[in-house]
C-alpha positions in Angstrom: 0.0 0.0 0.0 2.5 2.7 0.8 5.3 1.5 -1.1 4.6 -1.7 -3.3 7.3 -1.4 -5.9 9.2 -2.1 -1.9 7.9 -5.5 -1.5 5.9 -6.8 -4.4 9.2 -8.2 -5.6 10.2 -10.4 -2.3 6.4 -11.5 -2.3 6.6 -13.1 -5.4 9.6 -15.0 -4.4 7.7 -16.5 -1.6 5.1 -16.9 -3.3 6.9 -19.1 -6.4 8.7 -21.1 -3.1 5.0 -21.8 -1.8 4.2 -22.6 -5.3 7.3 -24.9 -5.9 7.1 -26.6 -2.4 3.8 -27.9 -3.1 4.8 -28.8 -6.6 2.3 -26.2 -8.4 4.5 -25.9 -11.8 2.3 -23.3 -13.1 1.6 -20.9 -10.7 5.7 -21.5 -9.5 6.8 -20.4 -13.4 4.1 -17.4 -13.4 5.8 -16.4 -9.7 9.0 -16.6 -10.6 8.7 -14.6 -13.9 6.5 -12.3 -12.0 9.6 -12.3 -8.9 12.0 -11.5 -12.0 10.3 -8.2 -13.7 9.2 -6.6 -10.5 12.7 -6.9 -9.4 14.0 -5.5 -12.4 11.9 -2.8 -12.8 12.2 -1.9 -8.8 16.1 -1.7 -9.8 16.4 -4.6 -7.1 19.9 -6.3 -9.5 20.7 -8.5 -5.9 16.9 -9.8 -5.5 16.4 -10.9 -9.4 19.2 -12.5 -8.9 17.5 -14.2 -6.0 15.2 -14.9 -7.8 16.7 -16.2 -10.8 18.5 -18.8 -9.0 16.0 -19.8 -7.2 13.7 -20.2 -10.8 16.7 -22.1 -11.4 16.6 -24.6 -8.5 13.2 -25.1 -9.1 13.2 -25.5 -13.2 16.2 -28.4 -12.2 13.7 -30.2 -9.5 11.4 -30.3 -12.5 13.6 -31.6 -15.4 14.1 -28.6 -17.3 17.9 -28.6 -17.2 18.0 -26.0 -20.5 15.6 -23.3 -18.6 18.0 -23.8 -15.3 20.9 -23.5 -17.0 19.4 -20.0 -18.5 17.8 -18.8 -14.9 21.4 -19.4 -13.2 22.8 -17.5 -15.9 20.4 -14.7 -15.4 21.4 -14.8 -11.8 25.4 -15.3 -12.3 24.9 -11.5 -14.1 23.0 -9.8 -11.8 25.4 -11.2 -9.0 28.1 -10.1 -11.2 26.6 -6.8 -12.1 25.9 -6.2 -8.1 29.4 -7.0 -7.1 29.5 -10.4 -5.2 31.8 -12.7 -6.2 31.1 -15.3 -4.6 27.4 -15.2 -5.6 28.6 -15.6 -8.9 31.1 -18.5 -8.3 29.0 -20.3 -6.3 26.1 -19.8 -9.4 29.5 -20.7 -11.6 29.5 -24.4 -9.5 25.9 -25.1 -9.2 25.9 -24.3 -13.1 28.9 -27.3 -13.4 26.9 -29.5 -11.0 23.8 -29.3 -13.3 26.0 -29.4 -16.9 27.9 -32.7 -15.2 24.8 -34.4 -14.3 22.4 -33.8 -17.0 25.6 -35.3 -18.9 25.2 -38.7 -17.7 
């Protein structure tokens, strides 16, 4: 109410987690995607990072190694673009873990 462009990002991330959790593909995608513009447009680089990795983790529970591999991406540059390095090699390793084991 006072400030949504604040919060509306971090309540999509819980929101896609709720969704993800309780294995709700759809409304998880729409949340994350959702997490990821508000985020953007609310200049929030650190928190659609967040929430690219975590659109990540969930798109690799599901099977969709190709969409991870692109959400961890997303999130390697924002972490990158924000300044933490070891957001982005720790992205960098969970991008090797996934590329190692969709490999077998």
């Amino acid at each position: 109410e006072l400030s949504p462009w604040n919060f509306r990002n971090k309540f999509y991330i819980l929101e896609a987690e709720k969704f993800s959790f309780e294995n709700r593909d759809t409304e998880a995608r729409s949340s994350y995607a959702a997490a990821i513009t508000s985020s953007s447009s609310s200049r929030f680089v650190h928190e659609q990072g967040l929430a690219c990795e975590l659109a990540g983790f969930h798109y690799c529970k599901i099977g969709e190694t190709e969409t991870a591999m692109n959400c961890f991406q997303s999130a390697r540059e924002c972490y990158q673009q924000w300044g933490s390095h070891m957001k982005v090699d720790s992205i960098t390793e969970q991008m090797a873990k996934v590329t190692s084991s969709s490999n077998k």
